[in-house]
C-alpha positions as CSV (number, residue, x, y, z in Angstrom):
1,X,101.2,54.5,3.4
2,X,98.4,54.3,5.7
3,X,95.0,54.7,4.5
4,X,94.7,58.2,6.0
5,X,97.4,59.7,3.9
6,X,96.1,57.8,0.5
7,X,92.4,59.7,2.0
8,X,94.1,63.0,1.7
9,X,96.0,62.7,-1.3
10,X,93.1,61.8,-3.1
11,X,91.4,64.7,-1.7
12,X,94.3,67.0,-2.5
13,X,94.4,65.8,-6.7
14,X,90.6,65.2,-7.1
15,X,89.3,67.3,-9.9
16,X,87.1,69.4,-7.5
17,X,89.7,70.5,-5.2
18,X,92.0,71.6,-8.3
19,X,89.3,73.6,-10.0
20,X,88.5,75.0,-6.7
21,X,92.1,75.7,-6.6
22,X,92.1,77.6,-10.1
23,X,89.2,79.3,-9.5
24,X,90.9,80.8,-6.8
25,X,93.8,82.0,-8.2
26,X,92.1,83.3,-10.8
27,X,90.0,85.7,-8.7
28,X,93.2,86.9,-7.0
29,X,94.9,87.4,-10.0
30,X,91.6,89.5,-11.3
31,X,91.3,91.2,-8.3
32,X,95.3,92.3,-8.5
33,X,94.4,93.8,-11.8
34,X,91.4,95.5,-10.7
35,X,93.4,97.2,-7.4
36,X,96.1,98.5,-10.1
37,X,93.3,100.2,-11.9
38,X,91.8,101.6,-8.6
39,X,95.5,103.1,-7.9
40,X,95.9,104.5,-11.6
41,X,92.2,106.4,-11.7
42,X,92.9,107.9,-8.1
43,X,96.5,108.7,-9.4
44,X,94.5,110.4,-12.6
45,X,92.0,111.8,-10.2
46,X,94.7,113.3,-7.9
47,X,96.3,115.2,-10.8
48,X,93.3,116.6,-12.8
49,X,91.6,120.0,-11.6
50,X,88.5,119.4,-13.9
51,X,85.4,118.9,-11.8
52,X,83.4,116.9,-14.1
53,X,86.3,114.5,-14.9
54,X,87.0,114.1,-11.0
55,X,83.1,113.4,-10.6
56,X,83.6,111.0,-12.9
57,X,86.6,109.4,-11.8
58,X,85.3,108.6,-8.4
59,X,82.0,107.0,-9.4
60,X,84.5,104.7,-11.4
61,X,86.2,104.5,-8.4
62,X,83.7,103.5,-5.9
63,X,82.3,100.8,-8.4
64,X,86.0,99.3,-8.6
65,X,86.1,99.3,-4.7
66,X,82.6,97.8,-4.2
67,X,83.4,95.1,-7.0
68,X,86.7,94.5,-5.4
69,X,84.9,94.2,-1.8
70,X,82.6,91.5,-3.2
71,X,85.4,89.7,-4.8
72,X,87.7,89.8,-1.8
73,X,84.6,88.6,0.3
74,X,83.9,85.6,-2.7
75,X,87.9,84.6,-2.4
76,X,87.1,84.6,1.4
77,X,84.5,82.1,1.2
78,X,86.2,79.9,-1.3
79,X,89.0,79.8,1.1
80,X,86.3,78.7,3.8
81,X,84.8,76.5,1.9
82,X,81.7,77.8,1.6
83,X,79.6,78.9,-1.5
84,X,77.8,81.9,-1.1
């Protein structure tokens, strides 16, 4: 094998590059989770005709989709390779 290959195999298994690897998954699997619960409170919201419980159900709805933005923007990064 030339040395090039051996480089990028090493690269591939190193311990960094597999926690990196984990960590990502991890988010996406997180951030799958979180998107279910965003579609079950809107499903919630879409069926109740109480104000207060729809006032309610959209604050917890914008705080999903704003933690879900950030998440999506920290997966981004990862996938970049750069830490923010």
């Amino acid at each position: 094998m030339s040395k090039s290959i051996l480089d990028k195999m090493r690269k591939f298994l190193s311990k960094d590059a597999r926690e990196q690897a984990e960590k990502k998954d991890k988010l996406r699997k997180i951030l799958a989770k979180m998107r279910k619960k965003q579609k079950k409170l809107e499903e919630e919201r879409e069926e109740t005709n109480d104000p207060a419980l729809q006032s309610e159900l959209d604050k917890k709805i914008r705080i999903l989709k704003e933690q879900r933005r950030k998440g999506v923007a920290h997966l981004e990064s990862l996938h970049h390779g750069t830490n923010e």
